[in-house]
C-alpha positions as CSV (number, residue, x, y, z in Angstrom):
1,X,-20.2,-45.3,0.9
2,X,-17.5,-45.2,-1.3
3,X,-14.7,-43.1,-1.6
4,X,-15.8,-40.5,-4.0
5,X,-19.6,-41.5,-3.1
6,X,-20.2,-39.0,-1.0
7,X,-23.5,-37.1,-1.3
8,X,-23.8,-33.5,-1.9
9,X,-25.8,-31.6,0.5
10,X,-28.0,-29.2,-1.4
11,X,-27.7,-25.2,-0.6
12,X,-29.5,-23.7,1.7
13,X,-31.0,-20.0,2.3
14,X,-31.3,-19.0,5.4
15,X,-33.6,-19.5,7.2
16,X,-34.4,-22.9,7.1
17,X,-36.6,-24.0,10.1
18,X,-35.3,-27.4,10.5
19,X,-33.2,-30.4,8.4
20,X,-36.5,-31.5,6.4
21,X,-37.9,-28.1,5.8
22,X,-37.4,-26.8,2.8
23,X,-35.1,-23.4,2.4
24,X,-36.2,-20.4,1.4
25,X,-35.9,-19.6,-2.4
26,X,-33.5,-15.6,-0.8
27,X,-33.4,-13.9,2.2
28,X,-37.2,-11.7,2.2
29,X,-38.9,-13.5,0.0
30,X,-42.8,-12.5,0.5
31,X,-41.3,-9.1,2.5
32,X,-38.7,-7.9,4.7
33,X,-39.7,-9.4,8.5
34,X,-39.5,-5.4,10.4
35,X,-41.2,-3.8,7.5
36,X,-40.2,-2.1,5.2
37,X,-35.7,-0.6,4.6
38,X,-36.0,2.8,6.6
39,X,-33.4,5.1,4.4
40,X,-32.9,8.6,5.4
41,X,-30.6,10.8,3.2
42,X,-27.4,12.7,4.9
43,X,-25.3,15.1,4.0
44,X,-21.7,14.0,3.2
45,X,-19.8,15.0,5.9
46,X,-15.7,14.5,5.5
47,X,-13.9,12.3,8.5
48,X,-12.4,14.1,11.6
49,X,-9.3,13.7,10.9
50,X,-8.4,14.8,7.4
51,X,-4.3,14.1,5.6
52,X,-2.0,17.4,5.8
53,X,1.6,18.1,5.1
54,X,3.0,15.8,8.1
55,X,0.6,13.1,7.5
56,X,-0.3,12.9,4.1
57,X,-1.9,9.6,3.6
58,X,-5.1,8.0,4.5
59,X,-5.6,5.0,6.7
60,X,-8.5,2.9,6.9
61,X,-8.5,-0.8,8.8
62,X,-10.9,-3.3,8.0
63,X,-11.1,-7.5,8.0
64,X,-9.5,-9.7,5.5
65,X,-10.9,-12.8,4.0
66,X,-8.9,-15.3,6.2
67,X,-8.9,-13.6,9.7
68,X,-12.3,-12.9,11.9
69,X,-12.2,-9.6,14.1
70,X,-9.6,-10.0,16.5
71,X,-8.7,-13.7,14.8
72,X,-8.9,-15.1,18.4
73,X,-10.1,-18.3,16.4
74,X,-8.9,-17.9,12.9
75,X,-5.0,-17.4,13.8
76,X,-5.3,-20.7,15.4
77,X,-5.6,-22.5,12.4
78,X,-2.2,-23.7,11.2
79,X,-4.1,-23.4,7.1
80,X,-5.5,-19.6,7.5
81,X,-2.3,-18.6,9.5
82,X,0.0,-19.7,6.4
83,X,-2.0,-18.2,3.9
84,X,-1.7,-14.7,6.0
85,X,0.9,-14.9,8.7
86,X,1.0,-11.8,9.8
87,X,-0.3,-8.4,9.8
88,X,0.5,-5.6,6.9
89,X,0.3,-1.9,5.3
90,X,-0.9,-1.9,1.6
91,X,0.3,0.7,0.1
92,X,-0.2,2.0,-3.6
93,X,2.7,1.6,-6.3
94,X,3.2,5.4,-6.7
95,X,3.0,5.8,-3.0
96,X,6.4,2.9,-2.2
97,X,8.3,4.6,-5.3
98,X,7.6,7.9,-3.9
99,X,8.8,6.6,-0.4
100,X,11.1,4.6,-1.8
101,X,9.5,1.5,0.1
102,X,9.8,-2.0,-1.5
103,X,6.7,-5.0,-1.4
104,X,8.0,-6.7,2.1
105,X,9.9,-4.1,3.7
106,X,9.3,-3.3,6.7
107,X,7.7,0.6,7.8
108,X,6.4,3.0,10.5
109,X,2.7,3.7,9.9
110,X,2.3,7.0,12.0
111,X,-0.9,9.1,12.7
112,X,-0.9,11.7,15.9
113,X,-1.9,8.8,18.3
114,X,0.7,5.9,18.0
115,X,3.4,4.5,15.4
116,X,3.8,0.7,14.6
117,X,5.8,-1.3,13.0
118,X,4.1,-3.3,9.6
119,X,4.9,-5.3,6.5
120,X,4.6,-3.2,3.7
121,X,2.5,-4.6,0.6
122,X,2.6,-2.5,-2.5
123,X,-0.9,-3.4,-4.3
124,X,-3.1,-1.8,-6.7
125,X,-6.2,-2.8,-3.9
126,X,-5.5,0.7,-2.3
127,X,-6.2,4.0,-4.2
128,X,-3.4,6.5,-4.5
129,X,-2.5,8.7,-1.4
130,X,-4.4,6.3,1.0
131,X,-3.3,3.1,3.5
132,X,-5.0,0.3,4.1
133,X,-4.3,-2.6,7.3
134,X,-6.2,-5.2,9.0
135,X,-6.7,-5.5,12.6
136,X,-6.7,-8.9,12.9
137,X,-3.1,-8.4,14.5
138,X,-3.3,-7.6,18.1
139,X,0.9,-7.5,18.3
140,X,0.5,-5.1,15.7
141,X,-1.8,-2.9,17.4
142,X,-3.6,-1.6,14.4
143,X,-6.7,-0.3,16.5
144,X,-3.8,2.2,18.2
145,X,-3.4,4.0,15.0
146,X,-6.9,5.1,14.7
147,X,-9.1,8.1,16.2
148,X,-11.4,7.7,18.5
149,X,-14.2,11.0,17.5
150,X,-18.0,9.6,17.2
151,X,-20.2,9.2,13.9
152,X,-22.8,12.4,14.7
153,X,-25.4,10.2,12.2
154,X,-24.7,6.4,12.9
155,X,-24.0,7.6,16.6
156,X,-20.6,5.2,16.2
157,X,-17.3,5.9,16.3
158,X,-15.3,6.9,13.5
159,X,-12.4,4.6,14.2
160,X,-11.7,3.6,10.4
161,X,-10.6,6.3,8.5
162,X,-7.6,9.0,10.1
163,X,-4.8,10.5,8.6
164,X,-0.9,9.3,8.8
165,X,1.9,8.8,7.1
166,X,4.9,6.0,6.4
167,X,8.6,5.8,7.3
168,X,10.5,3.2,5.7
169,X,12.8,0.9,8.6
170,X,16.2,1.5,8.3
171,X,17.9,-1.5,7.1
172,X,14.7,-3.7,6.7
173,X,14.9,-6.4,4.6
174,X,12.0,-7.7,2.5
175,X,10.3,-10.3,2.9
176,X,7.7,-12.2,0.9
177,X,4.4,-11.0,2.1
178,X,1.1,-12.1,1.9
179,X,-0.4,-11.1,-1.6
180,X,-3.5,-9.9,-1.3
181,X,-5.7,-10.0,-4.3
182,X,-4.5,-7.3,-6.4
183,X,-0.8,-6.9,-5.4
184,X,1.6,-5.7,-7.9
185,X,5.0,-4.2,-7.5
186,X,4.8,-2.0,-10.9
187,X,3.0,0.4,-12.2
């Protein structure tokens, strides 16, 4: 084959039994294969840990697009560890004016358990009055942050959501930081 010859592979949806089967047309076509969804309403039921005077923000943690869980794999490829080299805080524009924290800057995120240190990225992404980081990060000890109290529905823990609060570093100076898909310094 030539360069520029190369043949395209059709796409696939899972399952496919083997490499001459055919795929499926989605995912359940013809039923689901345990029956049918099992839905149960609940009653909304606020987090544990709820922002007050000293810690008047809202942290939740989650995965980005480039890092895997604990990015064991991920951060050791040289291509997703430039496009996100290390681990941050978004925070919304009211939020950094109000705190006086600039996109890059270094900050304190704080809750009752632990403080680290983080990037800060101002970005639209994150509502008013709330936080969000990845844990991708292990130096930066995200997980730390969090509470530990149990889900009394899903019988999990209810390690993604606590409250805290942000203290700009002393003397940081910005940085260019990773971002993110709706960062913006105004507004």
């Amino acid at each position: 084959m030539a360069d520029g010859d190369m043949k395209v592979q059709p796409k696939c949806q899972w399952p496919v039994t083997s490499p001459d089967a055919p795929s499926t047309e989605y995912l359940h076509k013809g039923g689901v294969l345990r029956g049918k969804g099992k839905f149960q309403p609940v009653e909304y039921r606020p987090p544990f840990e709820l922002e007050d005077a000293e810690y008047p923000l809202v942290l939740s943690t989650g995965r980005t697009l480039y890092h895997y869980n604990a990015a064991t794999q991920t951060r050791r490829s040289e291509g997703l560890s430039a496009k996100q080299p290390e681990g941050f805080v978004e925070i919304h524009p009211k939020n950094a004016r109000k705190l006086g924290v600039q996109d890059g800057q270094m900050v304190d995120v704080v809750t009752r358990r632990s403080r680290v240190k983080a990037r800060a990225m101002v970005s639209r992404q994150v509502r008013y009055n709330r936080i969000w980081m990845p844990f991708h990060f292990p130096e930066m000890r995200t997980n730390e942050l969090t509470v530990d109290a149990g889900d009394a529905v899903t019988g999990t823990g209810e390690y993604k959501v606590c409250a805290a609060r942000l203290e700009p570093v002393p003397e940081s100076v910005p940085e260019r930081v990773f971002p993110g898909a709706f960062a913006a310094a105004e507004g």
